[in-house]
Residue, then its C-alpha position, 0 to 999 in steps of 0.5 A: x568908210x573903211x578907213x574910219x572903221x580901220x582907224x576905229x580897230x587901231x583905238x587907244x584903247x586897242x594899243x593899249x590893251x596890245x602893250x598890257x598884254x606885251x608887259x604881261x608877257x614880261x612879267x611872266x617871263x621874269x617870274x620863271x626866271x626867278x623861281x629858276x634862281x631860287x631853285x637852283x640856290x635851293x639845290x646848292x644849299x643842299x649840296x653843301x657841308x652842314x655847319x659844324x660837321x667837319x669832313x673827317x680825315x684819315x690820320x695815317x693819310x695825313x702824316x703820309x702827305x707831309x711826310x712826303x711833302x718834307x721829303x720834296x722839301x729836304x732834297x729841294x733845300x740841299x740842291x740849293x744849299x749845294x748850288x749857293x756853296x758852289x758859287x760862293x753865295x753866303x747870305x743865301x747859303x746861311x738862309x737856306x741852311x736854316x731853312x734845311x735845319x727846321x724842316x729837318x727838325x720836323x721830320x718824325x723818321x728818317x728813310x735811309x736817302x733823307x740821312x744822306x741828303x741829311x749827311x750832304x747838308x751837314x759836309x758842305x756847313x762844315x766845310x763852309x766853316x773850316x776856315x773858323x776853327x772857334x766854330x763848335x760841331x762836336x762836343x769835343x771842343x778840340x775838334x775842327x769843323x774840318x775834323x767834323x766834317x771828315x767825320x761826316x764824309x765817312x758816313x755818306x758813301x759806305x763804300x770808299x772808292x778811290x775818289x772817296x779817298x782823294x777827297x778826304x786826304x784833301x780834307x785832312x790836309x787842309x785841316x792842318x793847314x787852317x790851324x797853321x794859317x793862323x798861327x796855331x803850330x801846335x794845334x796843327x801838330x794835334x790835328x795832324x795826330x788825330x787825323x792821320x793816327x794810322x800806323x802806316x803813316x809814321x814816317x809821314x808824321x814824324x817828318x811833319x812834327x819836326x817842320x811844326x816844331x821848327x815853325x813854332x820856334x820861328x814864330x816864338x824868335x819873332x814874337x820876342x824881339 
């Protein structure tokens, strides 16, 4: 008799009203979770920007941070430009010459430290081109790139130590030689004239017009027979 009674507790209909109240405890609990959602969507959407409010922004800021920026940029493109001069990367010189060139071109002012890293870049392009005497940097077509480029030299340290010195001596010397390299004895004699035109070196210079004009009558014998 106890058993029909424990059998009649445990009726369809009890099991039935069990897993209504289970499924509606569900029911509940994903209700909460999606009045949680929707409010913390709600508190984003409050947090964010109102359209067609642009943040403002301080100008002088602004320039400041790409100044600084094409700072790190300059001085970042001159030590690859230096390292590709030193192992005779060519393409990758040129590429990033170029690249030195806008970015200098974009600079409003000018510290004193970017004119010089400016100067370096400007030393070793007319250096790269010293053996192409057609190649134009100033506006007197009669001067080399090697001339130019003692030109530039002079304006990168304001004192010349003995280094200093040693360094542009080369430079002069080798700019002569390009044109006698190529033939151009005369041209030699003229840059001769312009780079060492110091009093002091007269007797070097008198010595080195006979040895060009002794050259280029060689040249002229050879070319008539």
């Amino acid at each position: 008799m106890a058993e029909d009674t424990a059998s009649a507790a445990q009726s369809p209909r009890g099991r039935a009203d069990g897993e209504d109240a289970g499924s509606s405890g569900g029911q509940v609990a994903d209700t909460v979770t999606d009045d949680q959602e929707q409010f913390e969507c709600e508190e984003l959407l409050e947090c964010q920007v109102q359209p067609g409010v642009p943040e403002e922004e301080d100008p002088g800021l602004v320039a400041e941070a790409e100044a600084v920026a094409a700072g790190w940029m300059l001085d970042f493109l001159c030590v690859s430009l230096c390292r590709a001069f030193r192992d005779g990367r060519s393409d990758d010189f040129h590429r990033t010459r170029d690249s030195a060139e806008a970015i200098i071109h974009g600079l409003s002012s000018l510290t004193a430290y970017q004119l010089r890293t400016i100067y370096v870049c400007q030393f070793l392009t007319r250096i790269a081109a010293g053996k192409t005497l057609d190649a134009q940097f100033e506006s007197d077509e009669r001067i080399t790139p090697l001339e130019s480029a003692l030109m530039i030299w002079a304006s990168i340290e304001k004192e010349h130590d003995k280094l200093h010195e040693e360094i542009e001596n080369l430079i002069k010397i080798q700019a002569i030689a390009v044109c006698m390299e190529n033939g151009n004895f005369k041209e030699a004699e003229e840059v001769f004239e312009r780079v060492f035109g110091d009093p002091n070196s007269y007797t070097l210079k008198r010595g080195n017009e006979q040895d060009f004009k002794k050259k280029e009558e060689r040249v002229e014998t050879l070319q008539s027979q």
